[in-house]
C-alpha positions as CSV (number, residue, x, y, z in Angstrom):
1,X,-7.8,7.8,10.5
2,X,-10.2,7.1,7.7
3,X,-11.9,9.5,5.7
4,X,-14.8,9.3,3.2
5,X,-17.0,11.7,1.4
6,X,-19.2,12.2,4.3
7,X,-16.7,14.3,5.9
8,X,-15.9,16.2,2.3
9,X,-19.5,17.0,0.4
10,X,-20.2,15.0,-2.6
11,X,-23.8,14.9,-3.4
12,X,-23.7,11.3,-4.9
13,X,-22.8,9.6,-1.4
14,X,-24.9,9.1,1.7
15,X,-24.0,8.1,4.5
16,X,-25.5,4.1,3.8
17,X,-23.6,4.3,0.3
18,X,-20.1,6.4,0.4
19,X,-18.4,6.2,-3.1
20,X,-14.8,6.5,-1.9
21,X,-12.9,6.5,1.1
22,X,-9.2,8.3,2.0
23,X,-7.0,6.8,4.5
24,X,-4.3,8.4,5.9
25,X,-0.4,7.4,6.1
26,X,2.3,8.0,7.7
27,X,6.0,6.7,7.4
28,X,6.9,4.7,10.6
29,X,10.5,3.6,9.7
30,X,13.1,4.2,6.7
31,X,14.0,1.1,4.9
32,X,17.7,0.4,5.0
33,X,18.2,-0.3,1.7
34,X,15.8,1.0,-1.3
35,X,13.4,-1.1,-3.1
36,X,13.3,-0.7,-6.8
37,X,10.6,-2.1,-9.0
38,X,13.0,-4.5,-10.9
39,X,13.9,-6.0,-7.3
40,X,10.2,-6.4,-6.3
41,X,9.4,-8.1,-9.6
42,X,12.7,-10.6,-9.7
43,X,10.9,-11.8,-6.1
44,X,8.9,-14.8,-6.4
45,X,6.3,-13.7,-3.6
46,X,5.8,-9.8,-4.7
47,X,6.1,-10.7,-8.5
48,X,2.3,-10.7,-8.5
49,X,2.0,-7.3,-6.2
50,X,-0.7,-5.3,-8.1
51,X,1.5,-2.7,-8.0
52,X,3.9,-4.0,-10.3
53,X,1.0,-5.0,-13.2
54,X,1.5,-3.0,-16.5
55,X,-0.6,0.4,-16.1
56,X,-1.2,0.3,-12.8
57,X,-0.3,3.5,-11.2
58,X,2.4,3.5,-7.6
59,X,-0.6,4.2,-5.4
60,X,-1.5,2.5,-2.3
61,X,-2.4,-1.0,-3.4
62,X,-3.8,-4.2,-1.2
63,X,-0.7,-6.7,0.0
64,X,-0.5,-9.4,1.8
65,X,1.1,-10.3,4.9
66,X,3.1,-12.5,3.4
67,X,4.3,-9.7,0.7
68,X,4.3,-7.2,3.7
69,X,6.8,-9.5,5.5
70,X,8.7,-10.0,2.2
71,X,9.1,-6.1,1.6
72,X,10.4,-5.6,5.0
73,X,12.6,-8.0,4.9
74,X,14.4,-7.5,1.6
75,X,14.6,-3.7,2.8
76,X,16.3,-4.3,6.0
77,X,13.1,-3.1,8.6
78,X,11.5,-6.3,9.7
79,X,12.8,-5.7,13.2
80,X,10.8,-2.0,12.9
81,X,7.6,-3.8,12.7
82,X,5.8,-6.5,14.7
């Protein structure tokens, strides 16, 4: 489900022109093994995750599919997700 501020009031947005939008998560499977920064950043396809820039906050941040498939992998969950 997707929100936006339509559905909270903020009197800068309209419906034509929202300003932010919320999505909400859930967790759908446990990794079996954790995933530290250090290990994303020693991988050669998540080393450029925007996640792991200096500054950059752990927030929900665009990935690929190919990073996607990485992450699951090197956690243990690929067979969780299709």
């Amino acid at each position: 489900m997707t929100h936006s501020q339509n559905d909270r009031f903020d009197m800068r947005a309209s419906p034509d022109k929202p300003i932010w939008f919320m999505v909400d998560v859930q967790n759908a499977a446990d990794l079996a093994r954790p995933l530290t920064r250090d290990v994303l950043r020693d991988h050669p396809i998540l080393a450029g995750m925007d996640v792991l820039r200096k500054g950059n906050r752990l927030s929900i941040q665009p990935v690929t599919e190919e990073q996607w498939q990485a992450v699951l992998e090197m956690g243990g969950a690929q067979d969780h997700f299709v």
